[in-house]
DODRENVO-90440 format. One record per residue (C-alpha): residue in one letter; x, y, z. Coordinates in steps of 0.02 Angstrom, whole numbers. Example, Ala and Ser with C-alpha at 12.3 -4.5 7.8 and 13.67 -1.06 7.14 Angstrom:
BEGIN
- A/615/-225/390;
- S/684/-53/357;
//
This chain:
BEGIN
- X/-4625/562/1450;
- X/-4761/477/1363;
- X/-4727/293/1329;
- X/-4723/251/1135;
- X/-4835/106/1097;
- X/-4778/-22/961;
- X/-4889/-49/803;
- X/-4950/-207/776;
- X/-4966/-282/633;
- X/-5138/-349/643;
- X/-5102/-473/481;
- X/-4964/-540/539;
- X/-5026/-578/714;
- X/-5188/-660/630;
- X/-5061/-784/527;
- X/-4992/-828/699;
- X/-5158/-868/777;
- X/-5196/-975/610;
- X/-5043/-1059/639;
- X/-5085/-1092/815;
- X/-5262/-1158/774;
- X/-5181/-1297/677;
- X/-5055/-1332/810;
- X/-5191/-1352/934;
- X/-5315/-1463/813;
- X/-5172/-1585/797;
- X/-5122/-1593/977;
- X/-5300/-1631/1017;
- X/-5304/-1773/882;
- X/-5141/-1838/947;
- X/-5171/-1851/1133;
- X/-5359/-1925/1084;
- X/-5251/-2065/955;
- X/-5143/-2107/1139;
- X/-5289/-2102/1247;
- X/-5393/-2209/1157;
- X/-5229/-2310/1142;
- X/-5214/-2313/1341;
- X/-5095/-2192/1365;
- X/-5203/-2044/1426;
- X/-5061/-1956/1566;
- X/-4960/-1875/1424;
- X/-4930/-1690/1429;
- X/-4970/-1581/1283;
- X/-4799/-1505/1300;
- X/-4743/-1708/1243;
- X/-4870/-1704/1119;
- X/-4796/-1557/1038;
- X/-4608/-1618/1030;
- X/-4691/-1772/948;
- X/-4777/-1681/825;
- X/-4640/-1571/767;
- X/-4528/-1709/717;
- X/-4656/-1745/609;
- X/-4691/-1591/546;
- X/-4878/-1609/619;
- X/-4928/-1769/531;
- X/-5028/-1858/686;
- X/-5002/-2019/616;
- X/-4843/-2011/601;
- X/-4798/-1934/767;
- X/-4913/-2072/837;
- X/-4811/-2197/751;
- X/-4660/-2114/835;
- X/-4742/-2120/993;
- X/-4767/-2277/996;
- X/-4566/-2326/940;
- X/-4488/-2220/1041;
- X/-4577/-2319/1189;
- X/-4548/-2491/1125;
- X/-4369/-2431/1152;
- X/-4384/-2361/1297;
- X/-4453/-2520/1382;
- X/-4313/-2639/1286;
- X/-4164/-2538/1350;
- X/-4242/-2499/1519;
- X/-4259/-2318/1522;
- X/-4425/-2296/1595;
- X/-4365/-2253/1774;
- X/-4177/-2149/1795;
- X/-4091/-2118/1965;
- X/-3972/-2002/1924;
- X/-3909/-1953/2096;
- X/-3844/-2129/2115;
- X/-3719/-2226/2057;
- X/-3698/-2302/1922;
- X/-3817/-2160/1818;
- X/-3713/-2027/1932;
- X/-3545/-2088/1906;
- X/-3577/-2129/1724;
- X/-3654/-1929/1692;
- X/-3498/-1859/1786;
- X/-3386/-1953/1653;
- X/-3428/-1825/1543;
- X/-3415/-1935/1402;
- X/-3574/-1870/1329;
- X/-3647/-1687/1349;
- X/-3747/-1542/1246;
- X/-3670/-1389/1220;
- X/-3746/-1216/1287;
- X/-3724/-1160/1097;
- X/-3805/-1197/929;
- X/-3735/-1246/742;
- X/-3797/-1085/631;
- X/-3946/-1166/596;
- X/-3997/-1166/762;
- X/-3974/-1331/797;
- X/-3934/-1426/958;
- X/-3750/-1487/991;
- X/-3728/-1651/1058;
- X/-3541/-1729/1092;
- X/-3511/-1909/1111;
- X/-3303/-1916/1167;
- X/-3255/-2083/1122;
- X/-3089/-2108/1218;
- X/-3187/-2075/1390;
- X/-3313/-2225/1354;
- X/-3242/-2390/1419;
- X/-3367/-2538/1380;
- X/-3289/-2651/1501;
- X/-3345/-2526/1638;
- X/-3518/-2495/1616;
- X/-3671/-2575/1533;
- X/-3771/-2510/1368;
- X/-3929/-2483/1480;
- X/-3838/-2350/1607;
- X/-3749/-2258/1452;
- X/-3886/-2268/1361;
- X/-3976/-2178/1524;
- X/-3858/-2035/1529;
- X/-3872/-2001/1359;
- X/-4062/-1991/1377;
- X/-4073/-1902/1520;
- X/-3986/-1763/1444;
- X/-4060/-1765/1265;
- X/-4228/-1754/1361;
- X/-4173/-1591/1454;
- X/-4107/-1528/1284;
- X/-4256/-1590/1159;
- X/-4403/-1468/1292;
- X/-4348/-1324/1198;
- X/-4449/-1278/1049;
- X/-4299/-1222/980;
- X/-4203/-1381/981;
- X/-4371/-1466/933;
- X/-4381/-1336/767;
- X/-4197/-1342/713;
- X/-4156/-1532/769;
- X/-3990/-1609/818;
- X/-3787/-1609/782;
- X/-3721/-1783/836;
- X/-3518/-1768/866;
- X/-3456/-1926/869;
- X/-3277/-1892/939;
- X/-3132/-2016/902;
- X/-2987/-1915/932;
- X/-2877/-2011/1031;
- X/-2962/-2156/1025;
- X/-2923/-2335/1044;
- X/-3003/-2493/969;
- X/-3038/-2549/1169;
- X/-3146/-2402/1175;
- X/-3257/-2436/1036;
- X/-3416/-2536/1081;
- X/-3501/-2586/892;
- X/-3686/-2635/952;
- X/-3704/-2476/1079;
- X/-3662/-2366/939;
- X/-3787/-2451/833;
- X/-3911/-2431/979;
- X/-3869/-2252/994;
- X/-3905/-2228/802;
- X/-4040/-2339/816;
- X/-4136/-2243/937;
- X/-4087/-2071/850;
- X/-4165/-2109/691;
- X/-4305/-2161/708;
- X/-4363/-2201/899;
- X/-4333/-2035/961;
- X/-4422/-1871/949;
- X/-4275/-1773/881;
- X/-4248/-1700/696;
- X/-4075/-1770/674;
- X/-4003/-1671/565;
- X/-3793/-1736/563;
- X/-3684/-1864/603;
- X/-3513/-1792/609;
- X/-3371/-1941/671;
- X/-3225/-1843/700;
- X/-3027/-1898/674;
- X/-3101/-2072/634;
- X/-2954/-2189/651;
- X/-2903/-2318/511;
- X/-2979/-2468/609;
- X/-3141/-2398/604;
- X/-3167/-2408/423;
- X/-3257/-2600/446;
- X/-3382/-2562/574;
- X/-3415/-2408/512;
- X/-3459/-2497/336;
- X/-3579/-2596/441;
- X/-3644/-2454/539;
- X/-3691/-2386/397;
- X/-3823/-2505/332;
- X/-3912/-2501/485;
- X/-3968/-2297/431;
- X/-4080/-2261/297;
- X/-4039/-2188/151;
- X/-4102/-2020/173;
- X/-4008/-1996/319;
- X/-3854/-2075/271;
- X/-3814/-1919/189;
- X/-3806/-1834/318;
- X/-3675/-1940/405;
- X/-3491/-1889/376;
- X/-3315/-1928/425;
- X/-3228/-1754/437;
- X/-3051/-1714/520;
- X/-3054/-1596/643;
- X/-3037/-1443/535;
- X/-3167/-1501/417;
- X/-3289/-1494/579;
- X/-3269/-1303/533;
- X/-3391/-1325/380;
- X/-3534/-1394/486;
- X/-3523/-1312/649;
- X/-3447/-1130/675;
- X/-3311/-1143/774;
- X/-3401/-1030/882;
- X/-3508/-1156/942;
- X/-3361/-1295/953;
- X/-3241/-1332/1119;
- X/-3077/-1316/1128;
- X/-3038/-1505/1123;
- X/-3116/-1495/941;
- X/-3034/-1321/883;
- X/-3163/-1215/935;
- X/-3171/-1057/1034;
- X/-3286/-1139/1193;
- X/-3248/-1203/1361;
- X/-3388/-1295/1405;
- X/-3449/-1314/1584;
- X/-3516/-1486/1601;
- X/-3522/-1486/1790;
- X/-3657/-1338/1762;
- X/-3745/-1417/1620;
- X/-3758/-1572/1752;
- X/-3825/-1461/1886;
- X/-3949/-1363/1770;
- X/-4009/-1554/1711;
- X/-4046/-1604/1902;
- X/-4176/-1443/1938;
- X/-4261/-1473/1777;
- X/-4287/-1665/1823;
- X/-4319/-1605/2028;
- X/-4436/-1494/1951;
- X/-4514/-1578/1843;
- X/-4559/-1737/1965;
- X/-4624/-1595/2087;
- X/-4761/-1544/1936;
- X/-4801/-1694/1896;
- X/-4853/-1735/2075;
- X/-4948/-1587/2062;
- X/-5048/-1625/1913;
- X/-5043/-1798/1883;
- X/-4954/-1818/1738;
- X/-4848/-1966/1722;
- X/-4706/-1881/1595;
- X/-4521/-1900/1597;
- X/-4482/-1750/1513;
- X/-4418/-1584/1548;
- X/-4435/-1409/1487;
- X/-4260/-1308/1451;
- X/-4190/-1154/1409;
- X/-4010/-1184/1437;
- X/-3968/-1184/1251;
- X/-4031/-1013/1196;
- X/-4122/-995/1049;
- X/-4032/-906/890;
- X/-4056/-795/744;
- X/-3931/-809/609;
- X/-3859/-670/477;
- X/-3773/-746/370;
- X/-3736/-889/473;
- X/-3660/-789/582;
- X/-3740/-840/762;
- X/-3823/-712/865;
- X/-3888/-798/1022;
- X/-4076/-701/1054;
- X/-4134/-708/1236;
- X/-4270/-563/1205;
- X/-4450/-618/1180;
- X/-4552/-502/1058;
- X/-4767/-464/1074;
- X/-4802/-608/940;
- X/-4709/-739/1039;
- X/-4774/-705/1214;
- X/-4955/-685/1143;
- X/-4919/-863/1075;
- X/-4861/-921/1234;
- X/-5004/-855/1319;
- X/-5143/-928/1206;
- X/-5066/-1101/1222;
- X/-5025/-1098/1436;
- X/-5137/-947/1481;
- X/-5085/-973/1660;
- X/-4902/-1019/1620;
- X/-4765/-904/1723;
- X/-4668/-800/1602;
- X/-4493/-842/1656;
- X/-4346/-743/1548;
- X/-4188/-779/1609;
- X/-4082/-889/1532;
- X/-3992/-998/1520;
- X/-4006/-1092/1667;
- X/-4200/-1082/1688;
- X/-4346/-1237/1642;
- X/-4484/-1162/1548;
- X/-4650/-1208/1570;
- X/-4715/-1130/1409;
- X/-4698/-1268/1251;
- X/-4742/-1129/1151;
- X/-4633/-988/1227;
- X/-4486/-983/1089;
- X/-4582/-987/924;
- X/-4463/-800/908;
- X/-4342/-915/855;
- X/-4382/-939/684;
- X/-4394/-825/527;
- X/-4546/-738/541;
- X/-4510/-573/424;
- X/-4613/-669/304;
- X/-4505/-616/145;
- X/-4599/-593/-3;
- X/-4780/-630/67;
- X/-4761/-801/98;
- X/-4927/-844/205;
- X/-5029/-969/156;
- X/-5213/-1010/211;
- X/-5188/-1204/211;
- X/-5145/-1299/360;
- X/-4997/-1388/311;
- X/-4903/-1218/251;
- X/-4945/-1137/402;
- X/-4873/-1261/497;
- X/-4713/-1290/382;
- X/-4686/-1098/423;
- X/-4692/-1082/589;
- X/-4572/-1247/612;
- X/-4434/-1186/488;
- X/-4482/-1006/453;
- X/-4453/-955/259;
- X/-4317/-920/149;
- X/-4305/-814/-30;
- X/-4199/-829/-158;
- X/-4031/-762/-145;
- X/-4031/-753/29;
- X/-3877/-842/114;
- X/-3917/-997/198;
- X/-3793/-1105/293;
- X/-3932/-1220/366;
- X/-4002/-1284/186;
- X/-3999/-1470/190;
- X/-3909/-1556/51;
- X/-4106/-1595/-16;
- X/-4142/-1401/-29;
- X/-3982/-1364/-142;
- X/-4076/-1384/-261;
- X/-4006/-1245/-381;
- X/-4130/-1093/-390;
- X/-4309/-1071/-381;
- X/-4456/-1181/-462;
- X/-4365/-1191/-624;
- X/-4412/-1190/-817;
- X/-4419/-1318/-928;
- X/-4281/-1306/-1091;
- X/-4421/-1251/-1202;
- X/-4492/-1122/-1073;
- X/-4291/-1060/-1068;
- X/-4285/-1041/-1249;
- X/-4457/-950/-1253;
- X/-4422/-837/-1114;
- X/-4225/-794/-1204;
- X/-4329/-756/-1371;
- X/-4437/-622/-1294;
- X/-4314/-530/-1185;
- X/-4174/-533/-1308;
- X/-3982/-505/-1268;
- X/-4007/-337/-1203;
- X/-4154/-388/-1082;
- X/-4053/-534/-1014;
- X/-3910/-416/-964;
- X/-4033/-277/-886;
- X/-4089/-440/-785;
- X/-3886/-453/-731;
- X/-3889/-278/-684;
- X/-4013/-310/-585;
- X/-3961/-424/-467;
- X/-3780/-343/-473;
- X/-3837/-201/-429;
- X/-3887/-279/-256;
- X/-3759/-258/-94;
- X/-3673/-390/-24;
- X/-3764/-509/94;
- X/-3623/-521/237;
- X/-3480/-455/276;
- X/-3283/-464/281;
- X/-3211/-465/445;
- X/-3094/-571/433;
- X/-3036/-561/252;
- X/-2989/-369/314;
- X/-2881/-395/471;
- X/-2730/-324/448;
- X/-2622/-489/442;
- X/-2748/-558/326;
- X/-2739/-423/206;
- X/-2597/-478/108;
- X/-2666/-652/90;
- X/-2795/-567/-52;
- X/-2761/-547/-228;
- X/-2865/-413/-259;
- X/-2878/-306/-125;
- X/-3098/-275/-179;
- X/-3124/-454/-190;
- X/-3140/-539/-19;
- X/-3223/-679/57;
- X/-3377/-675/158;
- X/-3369/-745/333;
- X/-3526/-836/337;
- X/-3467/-961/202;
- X/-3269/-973/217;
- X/-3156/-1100/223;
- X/-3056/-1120/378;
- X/-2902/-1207/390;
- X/-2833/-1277/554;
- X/-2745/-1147/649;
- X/-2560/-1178/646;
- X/-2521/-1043/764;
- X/-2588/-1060/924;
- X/-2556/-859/950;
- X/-2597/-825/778;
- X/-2778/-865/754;
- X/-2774/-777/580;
- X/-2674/-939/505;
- X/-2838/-1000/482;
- X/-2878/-896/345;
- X/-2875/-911/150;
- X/-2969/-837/35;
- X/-3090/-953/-7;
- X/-3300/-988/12;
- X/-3410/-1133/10;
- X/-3517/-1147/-111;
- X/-3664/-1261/-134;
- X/-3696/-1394/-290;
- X/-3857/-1480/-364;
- X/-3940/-1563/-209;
- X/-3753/-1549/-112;
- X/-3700/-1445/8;
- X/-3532/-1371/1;
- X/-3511/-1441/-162;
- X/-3360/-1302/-217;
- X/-3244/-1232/-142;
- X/-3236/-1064/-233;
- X/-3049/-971/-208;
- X/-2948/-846/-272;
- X/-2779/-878/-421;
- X/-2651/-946/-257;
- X/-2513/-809/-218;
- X/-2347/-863/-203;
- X/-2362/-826/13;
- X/-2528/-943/-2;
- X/-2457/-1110/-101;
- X/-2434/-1185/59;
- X/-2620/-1129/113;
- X/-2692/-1176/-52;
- X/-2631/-1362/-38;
- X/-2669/-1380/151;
- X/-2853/-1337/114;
- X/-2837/-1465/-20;
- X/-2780/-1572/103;
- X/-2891/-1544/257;
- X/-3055/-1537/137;
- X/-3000/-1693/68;
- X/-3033/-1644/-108;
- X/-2992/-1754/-258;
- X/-3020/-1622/-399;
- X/-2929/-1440/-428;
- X/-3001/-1361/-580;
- X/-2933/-1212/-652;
- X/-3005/-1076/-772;
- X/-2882/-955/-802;
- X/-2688/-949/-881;
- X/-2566/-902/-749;
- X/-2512/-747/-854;
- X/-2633/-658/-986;
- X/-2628/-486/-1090;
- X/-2443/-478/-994;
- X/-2528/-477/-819;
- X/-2482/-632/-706;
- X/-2651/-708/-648;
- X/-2601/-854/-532;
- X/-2454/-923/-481;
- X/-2373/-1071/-531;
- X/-2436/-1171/-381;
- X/-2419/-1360/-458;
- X/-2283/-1443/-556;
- X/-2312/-1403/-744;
- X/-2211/-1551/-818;
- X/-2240/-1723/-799;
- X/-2093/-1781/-652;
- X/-2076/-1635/-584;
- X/-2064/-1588/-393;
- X/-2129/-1459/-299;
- X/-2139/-1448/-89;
- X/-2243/-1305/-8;
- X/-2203/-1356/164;
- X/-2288/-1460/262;
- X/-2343/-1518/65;
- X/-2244/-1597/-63;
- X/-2299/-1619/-246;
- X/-2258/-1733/-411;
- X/-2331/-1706/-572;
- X/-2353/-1901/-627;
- X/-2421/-1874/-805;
- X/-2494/-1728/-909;
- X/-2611/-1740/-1042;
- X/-2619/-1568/-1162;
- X/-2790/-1556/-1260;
- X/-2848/-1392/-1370;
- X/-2923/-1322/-1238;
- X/-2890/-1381/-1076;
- X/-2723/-1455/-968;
- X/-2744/-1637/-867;
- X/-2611/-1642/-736;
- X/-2613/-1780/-620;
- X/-2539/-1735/-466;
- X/-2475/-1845/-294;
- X/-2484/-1734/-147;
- X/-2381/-1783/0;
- X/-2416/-1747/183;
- X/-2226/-1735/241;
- X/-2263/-1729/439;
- X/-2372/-1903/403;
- X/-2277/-1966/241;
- X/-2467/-2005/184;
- X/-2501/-1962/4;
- X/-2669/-1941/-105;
- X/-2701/-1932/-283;
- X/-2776/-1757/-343;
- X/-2848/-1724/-528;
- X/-2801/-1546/-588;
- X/-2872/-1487/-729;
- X/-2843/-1316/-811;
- X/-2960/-1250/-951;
- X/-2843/-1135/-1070;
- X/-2959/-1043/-1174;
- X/-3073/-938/-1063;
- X/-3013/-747/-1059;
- X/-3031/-634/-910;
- X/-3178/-550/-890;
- X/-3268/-637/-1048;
- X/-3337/-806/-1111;
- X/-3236/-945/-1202;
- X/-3179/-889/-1372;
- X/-3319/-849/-1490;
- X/-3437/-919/-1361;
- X/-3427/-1085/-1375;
- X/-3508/-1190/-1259;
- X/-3469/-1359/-1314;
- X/-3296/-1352/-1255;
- X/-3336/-1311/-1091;
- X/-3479/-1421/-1063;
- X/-3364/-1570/-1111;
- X/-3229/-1491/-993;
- X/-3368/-1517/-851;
- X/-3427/-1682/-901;
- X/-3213/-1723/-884;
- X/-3214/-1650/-711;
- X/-3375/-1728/-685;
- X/-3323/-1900/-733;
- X/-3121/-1865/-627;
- X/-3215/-1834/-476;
- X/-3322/-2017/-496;
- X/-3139/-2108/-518;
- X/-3058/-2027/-391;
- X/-3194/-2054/-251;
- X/-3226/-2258/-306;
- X/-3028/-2277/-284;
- X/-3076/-2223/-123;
- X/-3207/-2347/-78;
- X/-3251/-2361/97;
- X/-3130/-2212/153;
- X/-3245/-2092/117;
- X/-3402/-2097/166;
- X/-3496/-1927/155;
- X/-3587/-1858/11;
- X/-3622/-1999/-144;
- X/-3527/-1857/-257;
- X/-3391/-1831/-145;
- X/-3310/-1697/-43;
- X/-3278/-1507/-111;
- X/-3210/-1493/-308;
- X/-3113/-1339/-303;
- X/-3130/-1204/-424;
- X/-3059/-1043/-436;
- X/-2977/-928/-609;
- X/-2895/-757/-528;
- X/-3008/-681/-443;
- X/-3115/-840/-411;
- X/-3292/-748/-452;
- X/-3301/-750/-650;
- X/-3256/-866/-722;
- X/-3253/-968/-566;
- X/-3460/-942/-553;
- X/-3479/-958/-715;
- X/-3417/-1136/-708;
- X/-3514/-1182/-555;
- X/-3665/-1104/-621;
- X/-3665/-1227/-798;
- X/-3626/-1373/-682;
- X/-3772/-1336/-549;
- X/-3909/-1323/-701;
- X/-3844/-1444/-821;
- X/-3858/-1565/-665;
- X/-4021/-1514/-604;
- X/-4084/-1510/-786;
- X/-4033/-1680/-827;
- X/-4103/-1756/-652;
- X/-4297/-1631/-657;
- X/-4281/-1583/-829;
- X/-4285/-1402/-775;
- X/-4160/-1255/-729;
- X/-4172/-1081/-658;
- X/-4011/-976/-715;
- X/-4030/-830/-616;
- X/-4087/-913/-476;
- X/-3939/-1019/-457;
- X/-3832/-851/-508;
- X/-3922/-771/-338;
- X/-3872/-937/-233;
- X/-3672/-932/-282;
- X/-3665/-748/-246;
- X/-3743/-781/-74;
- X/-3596/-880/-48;
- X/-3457/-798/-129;
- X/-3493/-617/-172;
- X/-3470/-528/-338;
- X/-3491/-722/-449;
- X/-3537/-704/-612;
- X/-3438/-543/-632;
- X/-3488/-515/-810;
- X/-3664/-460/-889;
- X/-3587/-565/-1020;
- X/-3528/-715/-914;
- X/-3717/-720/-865;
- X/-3783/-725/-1032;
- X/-3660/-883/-1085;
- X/-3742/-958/-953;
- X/-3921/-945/-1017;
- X/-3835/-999/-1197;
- X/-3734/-1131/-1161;
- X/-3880/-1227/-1047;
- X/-3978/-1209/-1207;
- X/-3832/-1295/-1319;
- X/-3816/-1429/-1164;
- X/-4019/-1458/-1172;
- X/-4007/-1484/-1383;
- X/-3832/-1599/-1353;
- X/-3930/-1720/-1239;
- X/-4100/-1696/-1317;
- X/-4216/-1603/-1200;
- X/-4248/-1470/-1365;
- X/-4212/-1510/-1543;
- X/-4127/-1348/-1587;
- X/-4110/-1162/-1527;
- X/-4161/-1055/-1632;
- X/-4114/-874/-1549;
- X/-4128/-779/-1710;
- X/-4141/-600/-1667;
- X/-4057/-622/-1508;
- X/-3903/-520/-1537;
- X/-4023/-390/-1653;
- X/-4018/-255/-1492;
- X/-3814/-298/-1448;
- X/-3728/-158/-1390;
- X/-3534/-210/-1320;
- X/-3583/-224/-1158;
- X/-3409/-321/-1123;
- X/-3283/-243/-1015;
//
């Protein structure tokens, strides 16, 4: 049988070798800058990590370079013996390890358990070793290099006496900026109340930029960064990792590597790896890929023509720096090669990403709410020409596309029942899980609800469906363990005879409610024209601990339509309310939260949680982005939410308001002087349903 040869595609293997060129020019420049520096036994393997955390900028990687020795030499981690004590007894602790999986991004999982670290037993420079000695085992793949680092700062259990303040700020320290490593989070888990002080301090010692990307989640929150996939047990996840294997794998790479360097001269400390397997994502749904395609090995071969093709993982040390560059998104959606150096490099270090495609790995940077945006004027131009009747063949349009993931767990059988509407379901890539309250029911971590991303915020929303009667107690435990502040509701709880939602909340102002483990009061209620302020004290009744939570109900937006006549104004000042709740609530807070500047998920949902729902999140993603860049994109941001919760924006004409009332927001807060659409509405046809 005659073996059937693969095509190649000639243009995209001539994008690779582009890509490659560049790689290679600024290796050369980069070991040249350290040679004529003095430092001319460095491998190009090193060179590379270097230059990836710095996306290929030789000055800055030099820069880095330089740094990350400074701090090797001050905290004496030039030389490691780590088959004696106290480096050997201090790695066996276990107190600090990587993970053989990845976060869906593809990022490396490091876990720092607090309650094993005792400061009185060891010194800074021997836990400061172990830590090193395994990030540089971790850091040789090109994967890890590409998609960067998840720091899990573990307090569970914890005790003041095993808190050491200046090693953590060493730690951090060395992380952000003295280390070749893309750090990408900071999650400290089940932070205790005394930790609130030095963590204030800790704080101040990070840079902005990356002080957004440090957060203080419970152990259920850790859900939203990490799948739970990729988690251990001790932090609710599904893995049992081996760290007496991890331990073993590090001690062949580092044998190994001294053997090679004795071969070939090279004075280099680090290591190549392959125990944490490179990943593609769907979805965010991780699917670890151990295969290497034509493209990749051609790569591989161009860079380390006599390198030995080793493939199996995951307890192997590769000798290729260039051997996983299959890890990243190379379908090249849409045509997106460039000719210019710096794009070619951006793309082979992050791989691309189109509009409307789901993306769990966007930084809180990228959410930046569509595509390239149009100014108010361009908006009003563009809503001229195509009329009412080309804005909703645009809708169709993008309605008309499949969903992009799927519903596994929203249709297990004992899940089911937990849905409203039995064609409206969650996606998996993007839901909210609770903690699991059964430990041989691992469906009680399921509600019907998605994340959904904000103006330069990840997870901004939480998008969910009218609560049932069987889910009140869900409903306010995700409240709970999200630690949101704001509830903001779009629908009635009965309209056109049909109940909607259930009456989860207190309605009058000293009522109770409990929805066990919950318990409610209703302290005031305010009752506007068109919307309901409730102000509501939930009650943790295993912990007797209470928090505040703004819940505001707009009363005047019918199902499957637009506010009354389609009137913007009342809704945009309904968002500016929820806006300005959400600020209040989050200062009262002060230095107990200390994750995103606008504060942790605002949840949103009518009935079905997709209309009206998207609608709302929609107006407040371009109102925001227009009033920070003085542009919007409206269907890009449309394309975003329904990544992330399927079927949003369930109305051709719930689309259109959304083009309008950005228009009426751009004239109230003078970005146009008036909006003319006359003619608009000329080609109308009903197309309500």
């Amino acid at each position: 049988m005659a073996t059937k040869i693969p095509k190649i595609d000639w243009k995209m293997e001539n994008a690779v070798i582009r890509k490659l060129l560049v790689i290679l020019r600024a290796t050369k420049a980069f070991l040249d800058a350290l040679s004529e520096a003095g430092a001319s036994c460095v491998s190009r393997a090193t060179a590379i990590k270097f230059l990836l955390a710095r996306k290929f900028d030789v000055a800055r990687a030099h820069a880095l370079w330089r740094q990350h020795e400074a701090t090797r030499r001050r905290e004496g981690l030039t030389k490691f013996e780590p088959f004696e004590d106290p480096l050997k007894s201090e790695l066996a602790t276990g107190k600090f390890t990587i993970l053989p999986t990845r976060d869906a991004t593809g990022a490396a999982i490091a876990v720092f358990t607090a309650n094993k670290h005792f400061p009185t037993q060891t010194t800074h420079q021997t836990t400061l070793q172990g830590v090193v000695y395994q990030l540089d085992v971790a850091l040789q793949s090109l994967e890890t290099q590409r998609a960067g680092l998840v720091f899990i700062y573990d307090m569970t259990d914890s005790k003041y006496t095993n808190f050491d303040y200046e090693l953590s700020q060493k730690i951090l320290t060395m992380l952000k900026g003295g280390y070749p490593a893309k750090l990408k989070k900071v999650l400290i888990v089940t932070a205790p109340l005394w930790f609130k002080a030095p963590f204030r301090i800790l704080r101040l010692f990070v840079r902005e930029k990356l002080r957004e990307r440090v957060h203080t989640v419970s152990a259920p929150q850790l859900g939203a960064h990490v799948p739970r996939a990729s988690l251990p047990t001790q932090l609710g996840g599904q893995l049992a990792p081996d760290h007496a294997a991890w331990l073993e794998h590090c001690r062949n790479c580092y044998t190994n590597n001294l053997q090679n360097n004795k071969l070939d001269g090279v004075i280099d400390e680090y290591v190549i790896s392959n125990y944490i397997p490179p990943v593609k994502t769907q979805n965010g749904v991780i699917e670890h890929e151990v295969a290497r395609d034509m493209t990749s090995d051609r790569v591989a071969r161009l860079e380390q023509p006599d390198a030995m093709h080793i493939s199996d993982p995951p307890y192997t040390c590769d000798t290729g720096p260039l051997r996983h560059t299959h890890g990243y998104n190379g379908d090249m959606k849409g045509g997106h090669i460039h000719s210019g150096d710096e794009d070619e490099v951006d793309l082979i270090t992050r791989g691309t990403w189109s509009s409307g495609e789901a993306s769990p790995g966007l930084s809180d940077e990228e959410c930046a709410g569509g595509g390239a945006g149009e100014s108010a004027g361009a908006l009003l131009a563009r809503l001229r020409s195509l009329g009412r009747r080309g804005l909703v063949a645009e809708y169709e349009e993008i309605r008309a596309r499949p969903p992009q993931g799927t519903f596994h767990h929203a249709k297990l059988p004992s899940n089911l029942s937990k849905n409203r509407y039995t064609d409206v379901l969650c996606y998996d890539h993007s839901r909210v899980l609770l903690s699991q309250i059964d430990p041989e029911d691992p469906t009680t971590d399921y509600i019907n609800a998605n994340y959904v991303d904000g103006y330069k915020q990840k997870n901004a929303f939480i998008c969910t469906q009218g609560p049932l009667p069987k889910t009140y107690s869900d409903f306010w435990r995700m409240v709970w363990e999200q630690g949101c502040l704001a509830v903001v509701m779009t629908t009635r709880a009965v309209e056109r005879g049909r109940v909607k939602c259930g009456q989860y909340w207190p309605a009058a102002a000293g009522a109770r409610a409990v929805h066990p483990p919950f318990a409610l009061l209703t302290e005031a209620v305010d009752v506007e024209d068109d919307y309901i302020i409730s102000h509501l004290v939930l009650t943790d009744l295993r912990s007797e601990m209470s928090r505040r939570v703004w819940h505001g109900q707009y009363v005047r937006w019918p199902d499957y339509g637009v506010p009354g006549g389609g009137r913007a104004q009342p809704v945009l000042r309904f968002l500016q309310l929820v806006r300005r709740a959400q600020r209040t609530a989050l200062a009262d807070l002060g230095d107990a939260w200390a994750g995103h500047s606008r504060g942790p998920p605002i949840v949103v949902h009518c009935s079905a949680g997709i209309g009206r729902t998207g609608t709302f999140i929609t107006l407040d993603v371009c109102t925001s982005r227009l009033s920070a860049e003085g542009v919007a994109d409206v269907r890009g941001t449309v394309e975003r939410v329904r990544a992330q919760r399927a079927h949003s924006i369930q109305m051709p004409d719930q689309y259109v308001f959304c083009h309008l009332a950005l228009l009426e927001y751009a004239v109230m807060h003078g970005y146009l002087e008036s909006a003319d659409l006359n003619g608009f509405d000329d080609d109308n046809e009903d197309e309500s349903e």
